[in-house]
N, C-alpha and C positions, 0 to 999 in steps of 0.2 A: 586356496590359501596363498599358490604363490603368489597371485595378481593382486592378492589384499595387499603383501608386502609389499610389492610391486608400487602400488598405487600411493600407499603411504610414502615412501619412501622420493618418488615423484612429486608430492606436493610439500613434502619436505625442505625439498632442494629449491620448488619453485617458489616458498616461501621467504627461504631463504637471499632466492635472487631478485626479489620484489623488493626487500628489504635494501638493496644494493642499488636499487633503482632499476631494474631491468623490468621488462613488459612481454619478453616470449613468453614466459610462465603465467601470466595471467592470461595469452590466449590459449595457454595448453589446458589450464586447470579449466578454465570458461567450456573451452570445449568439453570438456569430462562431465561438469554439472548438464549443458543442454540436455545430451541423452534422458539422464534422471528427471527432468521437467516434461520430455514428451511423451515418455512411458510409466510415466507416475511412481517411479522407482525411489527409494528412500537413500539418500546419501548417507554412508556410514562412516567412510574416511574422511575426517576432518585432523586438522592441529586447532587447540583450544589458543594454541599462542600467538593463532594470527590477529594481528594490530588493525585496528579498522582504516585507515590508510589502505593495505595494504587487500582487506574487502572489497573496498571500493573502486581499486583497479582491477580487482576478478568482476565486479559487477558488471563493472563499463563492456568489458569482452562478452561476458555471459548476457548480457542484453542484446550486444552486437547477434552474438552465434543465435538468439531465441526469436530477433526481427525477420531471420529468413522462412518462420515459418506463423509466427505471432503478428507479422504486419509492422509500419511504422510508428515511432513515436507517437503519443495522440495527447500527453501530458508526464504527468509524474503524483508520485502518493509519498505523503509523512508518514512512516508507520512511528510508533514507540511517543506518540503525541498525549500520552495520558501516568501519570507521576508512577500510580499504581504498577501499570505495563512496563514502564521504564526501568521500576525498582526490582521486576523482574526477570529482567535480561542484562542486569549487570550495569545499566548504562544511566546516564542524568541528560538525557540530553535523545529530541528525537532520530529519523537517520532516514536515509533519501532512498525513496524507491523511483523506476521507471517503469507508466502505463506505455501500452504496446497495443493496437488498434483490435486484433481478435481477444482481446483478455474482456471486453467493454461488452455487455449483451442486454438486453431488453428486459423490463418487469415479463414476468412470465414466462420465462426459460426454463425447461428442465433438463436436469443435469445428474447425472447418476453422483448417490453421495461418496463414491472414493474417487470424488472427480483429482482427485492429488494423490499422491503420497501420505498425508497428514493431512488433510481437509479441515476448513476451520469455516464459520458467519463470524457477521460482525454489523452492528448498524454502525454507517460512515455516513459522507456529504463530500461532494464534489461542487466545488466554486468554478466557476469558468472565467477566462480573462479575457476584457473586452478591448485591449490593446496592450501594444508594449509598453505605454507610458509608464505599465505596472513595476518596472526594474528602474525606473528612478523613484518609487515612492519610499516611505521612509518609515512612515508609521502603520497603524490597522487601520486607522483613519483614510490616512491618503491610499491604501490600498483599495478601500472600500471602490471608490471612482473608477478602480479599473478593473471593475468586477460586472461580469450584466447578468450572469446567471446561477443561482445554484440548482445544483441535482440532487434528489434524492438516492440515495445508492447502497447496498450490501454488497459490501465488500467478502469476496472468496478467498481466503490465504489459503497456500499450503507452505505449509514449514518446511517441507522435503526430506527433513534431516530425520533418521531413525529414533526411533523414540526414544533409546539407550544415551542417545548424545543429549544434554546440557545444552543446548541453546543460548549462548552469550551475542552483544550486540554485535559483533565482526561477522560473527556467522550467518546471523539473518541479514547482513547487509550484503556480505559475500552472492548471496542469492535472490538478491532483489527485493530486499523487504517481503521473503513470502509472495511476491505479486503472483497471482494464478489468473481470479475471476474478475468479477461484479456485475452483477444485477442494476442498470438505471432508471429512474424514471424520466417524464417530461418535466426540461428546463424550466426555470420557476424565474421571472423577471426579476433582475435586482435593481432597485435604485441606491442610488449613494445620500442616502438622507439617515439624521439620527435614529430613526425608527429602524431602518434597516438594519443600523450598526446593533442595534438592542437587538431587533428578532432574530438574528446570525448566533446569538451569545444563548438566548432563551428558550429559543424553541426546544419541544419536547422529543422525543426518540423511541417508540415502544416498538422492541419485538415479539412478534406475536407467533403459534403455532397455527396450526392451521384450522384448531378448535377456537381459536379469539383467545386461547390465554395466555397472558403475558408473561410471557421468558423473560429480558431485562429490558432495560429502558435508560436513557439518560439523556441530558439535554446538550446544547451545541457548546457550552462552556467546559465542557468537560476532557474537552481539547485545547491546551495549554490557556484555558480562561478565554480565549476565545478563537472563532474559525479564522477570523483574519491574522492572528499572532499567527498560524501555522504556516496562513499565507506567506505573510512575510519572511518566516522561517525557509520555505520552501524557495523563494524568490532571490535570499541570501548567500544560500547553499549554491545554488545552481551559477547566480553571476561569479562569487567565487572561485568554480573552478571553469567560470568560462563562458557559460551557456548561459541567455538572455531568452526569458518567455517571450512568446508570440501571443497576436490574438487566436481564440479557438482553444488554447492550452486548459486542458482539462488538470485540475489539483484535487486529489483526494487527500481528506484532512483528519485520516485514522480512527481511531476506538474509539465511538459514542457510548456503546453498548460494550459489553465482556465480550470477547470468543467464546465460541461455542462451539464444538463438533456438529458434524451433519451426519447424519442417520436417515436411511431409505425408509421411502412410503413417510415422507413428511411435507410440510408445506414452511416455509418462514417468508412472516412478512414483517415490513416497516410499516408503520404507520409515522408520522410528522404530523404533529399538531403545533399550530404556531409558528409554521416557517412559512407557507403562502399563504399570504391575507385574505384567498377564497377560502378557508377551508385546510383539513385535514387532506391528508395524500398520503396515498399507500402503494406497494410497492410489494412483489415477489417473486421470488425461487422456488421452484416446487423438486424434489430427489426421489429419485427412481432407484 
């Protein structure tokens, strides 16, 4: 009990000092959440009153302290990209995660289901960028050019946060957009032609169990109307406060499909229909 007080009381202050503009507290807090990330631990001390500003500077540190053992930057994820999700974490507006080179694993990985704290699926899509040109484009349009591949991908959240806590937009951002997993498949050639822009928007989404029957489904518009708007969203965000994509920058473009809980002795797959011109692709995580 004292260390609960303890701890509260500590991010209180370092709340407090963020607000003031200071940054020891956000490597003090950052450090406090790593722990909970590599032992699957549920954070329970939160303040509901931290300002997503003020997230976003625990995130920067907590990505820092999570690279020493998660590997380099290798991209970044919109999470909260879908109106539904958005209205449910308090926020109008999506919120920036950082991918980290060990979070990224192969169709057909398995992974025990309390691979988190809070363990969640979800069908996603990752766009890859085929040059920097992408930070001067303007539209979804002129994104498209600076796009060569999308991936098929299930994305892994963990919320981290104890079930008891209210999850508002600060707090998931405080923690990296949930980032934990994903499941990828093989890159899928993009051209920058109308047809592309269309099959980016249309293509279909089914998650399946490991009997073939379909859990949820949705299509690529179901991300802010389309995968390139996220893009661009994501591309905004970053020059912003600074940071300019490279080529190889992997973007993941959030909630096709609902979240879902994972459960042992299961299989989930993606299927994509209508996203590469050979053909249906499929994609999966199997839980032990």
């Amino acid at each position: 009990m004292k260390d609960e007080r303890y701890s509260r009381i500590i991010l209180t202050v370092c709340l407090l000092a963020l607000s003031l503009g200071g940054s020891g507290c956000a490597d003090n807090f950052a450090a406090r959440l790593a722990p909970h990330y590599l032992d699957k631990s549920a954070v329970t001390e939160v303040d509901m009153a931290m300002t997503l500003p003020q997230a976003m500077a625990i995130q920067k540190n907590y990505v820092a302290e999570l690279e020493k053992t998660m590997g380099p930057v290798v991209g970044y994820k919109a999470g909260l990209t879908n109106a539904a999700v958005q209205k449910s974490f308090g926020v109008t507006h999506p919120l920036r995660g950082t991918l980290l080179e060990k979070m990224l694993l192969p169709s057909g990985t398995v992974l025990p289901a309390d691979f988190g704290a809070r363990p969640l699926s979800e069908g996603d899509l990752i766009l890859r960028v085929k040059d920097n040109g992408i930070n001067e484009a303007g539209t979804p349009a002129e994104v498209l050019g600076h796009i060569d591949a999308a991936i098929p991908f299930i994305e892994l959240p963990d919320l981290l946060y104890g079930k008891e806590i209210k999850i508002n937009g600060p707090l998931l951002a405080a923690v990296n957009v949930a980032a934990r997993y994903g499941v990828t498949g093989d890159p899928i050639s993009v051209e920058d032609t109308p047809e592309w822009f269309d099959r980016l928007a249309s293509f279909k989404l089914e998650i399946l169990d490991e009997k073939g029957m379909v859990l949820a489904s949705g299509e690529g518009k179901n991300v802010l109307d389309h995968p390139l708007n996220v893009t661009l969203w994501i591309k905004d965000s970053l020059n912003a406060d600074g940071i300019r994509l490279k080529k190889g920058d992997l973007l993941s473009m959030g909630t096709i499909t609902k979240l879902m809980p994972t459960r042992p002795d299961t299989t989930v797959k993606a299927r994509y229909t209508g996203l590469d011109p050979k053909g249906p692709v499929e994609i999966e995580v199997r839980f032990k």
